[in-house]
N, C-alpha and C positions, 0 to 999 in steps of 0.2 A: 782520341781526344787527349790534350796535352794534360799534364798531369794539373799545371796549373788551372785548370778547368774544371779541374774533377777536384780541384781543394775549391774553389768556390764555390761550386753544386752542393758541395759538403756544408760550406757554410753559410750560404743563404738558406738550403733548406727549410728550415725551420720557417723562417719570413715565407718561403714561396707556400709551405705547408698552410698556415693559416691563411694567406689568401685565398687558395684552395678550397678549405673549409667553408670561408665564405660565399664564395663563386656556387659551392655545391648546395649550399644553404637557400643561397637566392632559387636556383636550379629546382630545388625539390619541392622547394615550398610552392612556386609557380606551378609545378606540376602535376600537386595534390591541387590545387586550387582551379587550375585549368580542366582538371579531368571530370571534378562537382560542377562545376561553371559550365563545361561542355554538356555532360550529362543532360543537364536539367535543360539547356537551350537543344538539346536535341530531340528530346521527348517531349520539350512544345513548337519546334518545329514542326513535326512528325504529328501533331493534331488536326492538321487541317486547314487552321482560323486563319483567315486572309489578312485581319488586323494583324494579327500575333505577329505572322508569318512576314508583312510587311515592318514591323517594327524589329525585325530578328535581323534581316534582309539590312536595312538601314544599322543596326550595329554591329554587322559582319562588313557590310561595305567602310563603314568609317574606318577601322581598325586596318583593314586593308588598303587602304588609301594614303593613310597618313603614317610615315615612318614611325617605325619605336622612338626612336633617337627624340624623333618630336613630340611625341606623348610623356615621354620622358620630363625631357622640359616645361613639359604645358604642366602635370602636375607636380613637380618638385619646386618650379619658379612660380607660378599662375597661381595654384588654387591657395596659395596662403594671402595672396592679393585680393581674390573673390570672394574667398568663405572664412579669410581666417584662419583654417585651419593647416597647420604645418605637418606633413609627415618627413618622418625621417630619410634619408638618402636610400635604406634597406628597404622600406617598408615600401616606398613612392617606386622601386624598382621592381618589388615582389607585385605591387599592385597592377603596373601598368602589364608586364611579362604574362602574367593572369587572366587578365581583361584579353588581350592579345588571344592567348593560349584559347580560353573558354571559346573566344570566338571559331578558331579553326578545330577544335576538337568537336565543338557543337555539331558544326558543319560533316564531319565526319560521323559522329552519332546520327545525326538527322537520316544523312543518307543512308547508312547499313539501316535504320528503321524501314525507313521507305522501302528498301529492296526486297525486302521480306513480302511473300505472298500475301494477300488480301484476307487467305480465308484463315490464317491464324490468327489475324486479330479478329475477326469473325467467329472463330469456332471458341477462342476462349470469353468472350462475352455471351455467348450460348451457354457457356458452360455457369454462367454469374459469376465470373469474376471483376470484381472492380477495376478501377481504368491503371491505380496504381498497381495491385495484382497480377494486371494483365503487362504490366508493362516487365514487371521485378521477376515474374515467373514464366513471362513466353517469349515476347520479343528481345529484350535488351540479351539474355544467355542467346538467342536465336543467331544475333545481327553481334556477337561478341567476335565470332571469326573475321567476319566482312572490316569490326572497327578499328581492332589489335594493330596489324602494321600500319596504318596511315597514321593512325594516333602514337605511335613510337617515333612517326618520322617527325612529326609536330611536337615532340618531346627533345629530342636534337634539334632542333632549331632552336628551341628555352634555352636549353643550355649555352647553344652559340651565342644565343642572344644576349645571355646574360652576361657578358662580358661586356654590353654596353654600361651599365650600369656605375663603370671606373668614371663616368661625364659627369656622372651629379654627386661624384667624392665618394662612393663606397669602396673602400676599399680593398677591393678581390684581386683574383691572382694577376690582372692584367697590373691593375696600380702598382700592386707590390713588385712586379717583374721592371716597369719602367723606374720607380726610384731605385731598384736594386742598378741598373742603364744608369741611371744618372750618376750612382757616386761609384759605378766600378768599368762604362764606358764599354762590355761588353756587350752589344746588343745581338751580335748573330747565337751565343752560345746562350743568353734569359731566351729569346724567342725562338729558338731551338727545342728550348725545355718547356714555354706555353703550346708550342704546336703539339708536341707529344703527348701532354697535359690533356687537351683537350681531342687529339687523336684516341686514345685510350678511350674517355669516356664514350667518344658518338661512334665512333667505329664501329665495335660491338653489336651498338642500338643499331646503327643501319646495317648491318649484315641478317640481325634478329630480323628487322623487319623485313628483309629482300627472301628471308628463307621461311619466314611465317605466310607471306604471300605468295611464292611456288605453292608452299604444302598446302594451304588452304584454295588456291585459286578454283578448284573444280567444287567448294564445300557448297 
């Protein structure tokens, strides 16, 4: 790389650093929020209840149906039209990523529930233990092999995702890469540096998850 290259690397840093922070920010929060959000829709999945289970069914299919990109917009434009209320461009981005997340993590819990033998959740209900009991001390540690990698691969994709987030003005590493494009007309050497950027981050995660799933596969 030309040295002029590597003096601007040097001095946007800082700019592309804090987009970064933000990107990872959306990233994490979405992640801790999708894993509670999946959680809990997995372990009412995993009940039974045909009602439930159709209302689950109905907000795993909407989410999959309708692009981010549009949920995006429906709540950062929309719902201050409907209800009034305004979220901010982070929050409207953390929220919808979440919503997203919970859905396919759910989906993910649900089944490693399911897979698990009949007679565990049988034998610890002989045993008296309560349904939350039953859930926090046999199954969910049970079905933690079966959820790990899928649920990492559904954590890369957050993160990808969250570089949509630059549409409704948050300012993450993608925005700050394209203004840095606009007043210094580089664009193969900034997006060069967001490939890398986010190469580093998922990378990792899907290797984690491709060698969590070898080692586990016969668990």
């Amino acid at each position: 790389m030309p040295s002029s290259g590597l003096e601007l690397l040097w001095q946007v840093a800082p700019q592309l650093g804090r987009g970064a922070i933000q990107t990872l920010a959306i990233a994490l929060a979405a992640i801790l929020c999708s894993t509670l959000g999946g959680l809990l829709y997995g372990v009412l999945g995993s009940l039974g209840r045909r009602a439930l289970d159709a209302l689950l069914r109905f907000y795993l299919e909407l989410f999959r149906a309708i692009p981010l990109l549009v949920w995006l917009y429906l709540f950062f434009f929309g719902l201050p039209l409907l209800t009034g209320v305004s979220l901010s461009s982070f929050a409207c981005a953390v929220l919808v990523l979440s919503l997203w997340g919970a859905s396919e993590v759910g989906e993910v819990v649900r089944g490693g529930l399911q897979s698990l033998p009949r007679a565990q959740r049988e034998a610890g209900l002989a045993l008296g233990l309560s349904t939350w009991q039953l859930y926090r001390l046999v199954l969910i540690p049970q079905a933690l092999k079966r959820m790990t990698p899928p649920t990492i691969n559904v954590y890369t994709r957050l993160i990808k995702g969250s570089s949509l987030a630059v549409l409704i003005g948050v300012i993450e590493v993608i925005k700050v890469g394209q203004q840095i494009i606009e007043r210094t007309h580089e664009h193969v050497l900034i997006y060069g540096t967001l490939f890398v950027f986010f190469f580093l981050i998922c990378y990792p995660l899907s290797l984690a998850s491709r060698a969590l799933e070898r080692r586990w596969s016969y668990a």
